[in-house]
C-alpha positions as CSV (number, residue, x, y, z in Angstrom):
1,X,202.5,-13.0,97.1
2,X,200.2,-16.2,97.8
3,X,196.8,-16.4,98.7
4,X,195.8,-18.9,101.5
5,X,194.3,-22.2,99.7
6,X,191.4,-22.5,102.5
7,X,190.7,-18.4,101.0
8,X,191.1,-19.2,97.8
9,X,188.7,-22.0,97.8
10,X,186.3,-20.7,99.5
11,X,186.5,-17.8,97.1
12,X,185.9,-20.1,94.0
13,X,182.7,-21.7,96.5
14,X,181.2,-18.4,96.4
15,X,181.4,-17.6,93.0
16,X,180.2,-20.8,91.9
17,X,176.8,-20.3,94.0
18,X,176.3,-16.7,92.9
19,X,176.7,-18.2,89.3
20,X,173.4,-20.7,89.8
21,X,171.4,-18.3,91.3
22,X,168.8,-16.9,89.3
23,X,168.5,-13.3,88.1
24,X,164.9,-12.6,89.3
25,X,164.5,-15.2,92.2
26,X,160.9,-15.5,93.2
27,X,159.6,-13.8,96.1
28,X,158.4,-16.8,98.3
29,X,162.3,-18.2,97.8
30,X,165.0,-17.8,100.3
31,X,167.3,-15.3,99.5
32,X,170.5,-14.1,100.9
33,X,170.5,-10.6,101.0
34,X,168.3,-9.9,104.3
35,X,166.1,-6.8,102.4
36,X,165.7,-9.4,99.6
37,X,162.6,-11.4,101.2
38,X,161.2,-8.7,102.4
39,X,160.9,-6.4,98.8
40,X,159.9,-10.2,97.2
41,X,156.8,-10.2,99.9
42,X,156.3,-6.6,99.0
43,X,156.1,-7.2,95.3
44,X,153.5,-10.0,96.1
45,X,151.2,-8.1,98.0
46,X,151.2,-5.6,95.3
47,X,150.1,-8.1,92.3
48,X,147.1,-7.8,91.1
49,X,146.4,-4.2,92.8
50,X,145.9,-1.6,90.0
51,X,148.2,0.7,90.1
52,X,146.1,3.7,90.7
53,X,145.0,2.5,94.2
54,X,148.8,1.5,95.0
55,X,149.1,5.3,94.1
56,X,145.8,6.2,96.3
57,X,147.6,3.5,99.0
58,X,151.2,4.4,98.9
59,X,151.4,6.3,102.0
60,X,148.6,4.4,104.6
61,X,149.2,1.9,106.7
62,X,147.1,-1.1,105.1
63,X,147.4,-4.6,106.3
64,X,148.1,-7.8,103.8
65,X,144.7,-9.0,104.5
66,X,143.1,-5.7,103.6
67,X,144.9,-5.8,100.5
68,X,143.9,-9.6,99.7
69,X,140.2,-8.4,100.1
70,X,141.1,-5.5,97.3
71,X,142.6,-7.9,95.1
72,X,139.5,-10.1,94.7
73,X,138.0,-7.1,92.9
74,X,137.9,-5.6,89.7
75,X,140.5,-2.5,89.0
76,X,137.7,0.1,88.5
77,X,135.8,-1.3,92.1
78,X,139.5,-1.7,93.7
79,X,139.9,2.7,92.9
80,X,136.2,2.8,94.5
81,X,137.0,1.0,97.6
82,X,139.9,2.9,97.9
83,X,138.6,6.2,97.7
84,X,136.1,5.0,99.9
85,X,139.0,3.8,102.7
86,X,140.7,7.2,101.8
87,X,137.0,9.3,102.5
88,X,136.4,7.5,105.6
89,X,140.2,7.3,106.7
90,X,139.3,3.6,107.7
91,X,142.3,0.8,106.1
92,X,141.3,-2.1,108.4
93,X,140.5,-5.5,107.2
94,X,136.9,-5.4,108.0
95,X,136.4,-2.2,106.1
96,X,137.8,-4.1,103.2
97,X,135.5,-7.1,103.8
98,X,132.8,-4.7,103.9
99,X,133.6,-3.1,100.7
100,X,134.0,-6.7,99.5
101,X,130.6,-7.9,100.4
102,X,129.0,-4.5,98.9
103,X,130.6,-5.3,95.8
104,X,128.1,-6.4,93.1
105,X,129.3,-9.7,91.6
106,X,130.2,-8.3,88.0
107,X,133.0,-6.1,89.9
108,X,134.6,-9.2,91.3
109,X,137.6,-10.9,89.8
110,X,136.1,-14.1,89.8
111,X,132.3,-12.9,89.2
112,X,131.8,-16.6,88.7
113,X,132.6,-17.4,91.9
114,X,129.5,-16.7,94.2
115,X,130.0,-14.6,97.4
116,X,128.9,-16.5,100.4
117,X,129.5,-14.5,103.8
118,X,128.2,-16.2,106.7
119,X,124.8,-15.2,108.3
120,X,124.1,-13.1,105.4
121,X,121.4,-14.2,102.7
122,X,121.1,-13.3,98.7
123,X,118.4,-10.7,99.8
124,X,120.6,-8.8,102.5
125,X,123.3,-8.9,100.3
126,X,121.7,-7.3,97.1
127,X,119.9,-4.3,99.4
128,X,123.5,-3.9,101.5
129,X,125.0,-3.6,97.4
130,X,122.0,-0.9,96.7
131,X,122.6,0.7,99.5
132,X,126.3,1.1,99.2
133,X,126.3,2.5,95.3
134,X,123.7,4.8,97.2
135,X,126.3,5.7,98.9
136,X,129.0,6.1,96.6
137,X,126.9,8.2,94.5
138,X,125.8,10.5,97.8
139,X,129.7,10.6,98.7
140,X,130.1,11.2,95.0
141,X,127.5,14.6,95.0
142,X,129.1,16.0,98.6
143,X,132.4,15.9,97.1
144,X,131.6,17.7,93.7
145,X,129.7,20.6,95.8
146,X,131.9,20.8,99.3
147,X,134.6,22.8,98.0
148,X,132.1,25.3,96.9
149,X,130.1,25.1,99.7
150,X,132.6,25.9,101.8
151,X,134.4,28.7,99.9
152,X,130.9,29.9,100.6
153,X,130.4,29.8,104.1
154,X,133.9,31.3,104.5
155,X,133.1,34.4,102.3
156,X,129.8,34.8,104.2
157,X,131.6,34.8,107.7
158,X,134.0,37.5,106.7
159,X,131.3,39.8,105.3
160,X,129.5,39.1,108.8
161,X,133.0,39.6,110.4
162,X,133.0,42.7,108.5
163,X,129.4,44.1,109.6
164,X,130.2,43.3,113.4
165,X,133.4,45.3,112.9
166,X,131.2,48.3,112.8
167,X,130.1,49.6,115.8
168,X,127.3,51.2,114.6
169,X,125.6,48.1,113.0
170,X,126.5,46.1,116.0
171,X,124.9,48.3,118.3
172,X,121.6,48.8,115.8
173,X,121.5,45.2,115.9
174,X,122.1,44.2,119.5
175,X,119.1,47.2,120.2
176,X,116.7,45.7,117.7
177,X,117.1,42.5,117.3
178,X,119.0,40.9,119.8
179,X,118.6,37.1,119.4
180,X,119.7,37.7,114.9
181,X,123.0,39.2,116.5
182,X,123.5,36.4,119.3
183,X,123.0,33.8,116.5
184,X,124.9,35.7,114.2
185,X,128.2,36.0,116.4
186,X,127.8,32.9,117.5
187,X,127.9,31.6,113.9
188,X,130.8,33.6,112.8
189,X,132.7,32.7,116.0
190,X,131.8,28.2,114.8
191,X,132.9,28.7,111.3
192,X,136.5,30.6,112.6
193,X,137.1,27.8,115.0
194,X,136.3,24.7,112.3
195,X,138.0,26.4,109.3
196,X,141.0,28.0,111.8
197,X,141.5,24.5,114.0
198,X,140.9,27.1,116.9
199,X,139.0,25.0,119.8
């Protein structure tokens, strides 16, 4: 059987172009696979993003600018601003400048390089940088003691729960003191609906 020479030509064409291409093209280069370009630009966004906040990131929608304003810091500030994005559930680009222009200058990737933002002086920008690691270590303290503090405040309910349960305490209460058993019911009826999602 014989192969058409227009086929067969064509055949040796493609092989012959496939054979120059390189192995690992770069990811600004055209490609010819169509999911090619898009995992190059991918890989690019991701360079020079630690990977602990691509980990942090991986499942946010984050824009390439936002990214671009986490790359200009250092990998320990990059986790910080993340966790900060993650806290406040906030992945725009001007959160990211923000984080960026609270970023003391020996956290930046090029500390050499002085930050100039426009309409804001040296003096603005050192008390907005106090007042962000402020901040951070406020954020920092709620976070180590909110886990507790709520486990709290959830036991407490049910033993109130529990006391209201009995009639003969509620109606001791409601006879003697009135407004405690108001507040009370109306405090164990707050912390069911914010820890329950009941509205």
């Amino acid at each position: 059987m014989s192969l058409p020479i227009d086929w067969l030509s064509r055949f040796l064409e493609i092989h012959l172009q496939q054979a120059h291409q390189p192995a690992c093209p770069d990811p600004g280069a055209p490609h010819d696979r169509p999911g090619d370009r898009a995992r190059g630009q991918k890989r690019a966004l991701l360079h020079g993003i630690c990977p602990e906040v691509v980990e942090l990131l991986k499942d946010k929608h984050i824009s390439s600018t936002a990214m671009a304003q986490l790359k200009k810091m250092s990998a320990g500030r990059q986790i910080e601003a993340a966790e900060l994005m993650l806290a406040a559930n906030n992945f725009t680009t001007a959160y990211a400048r923000a984080l960026l222009a609270a970023t003391p200058r020996d956290q930046l990737m090029n500390s050499a390089k002085t930050k100039q933002i426009s309409g804001v002086s040296a003096e603005q920008m050192a008390r907005t940088e106090r007042q962000m690691a402020n901040l951070q270590r406020d954020l920092k303290l709620v976070e180590d003691s909110y886990g507790g503090d709520v486990l709290n405040l959830v036991l407490a309910r049910g033993y109130l729960a529990k006391l209201f349960s009995n009639p003969t305490v509620t109606k001791y209460l409601d006879r003697h003191q009135p407004d405690i058993a108001g507040e009370l019911r109306d405090l164990i009826d707050a912390i069911g609906q914010e820890h329950t999602g009941v509205v």
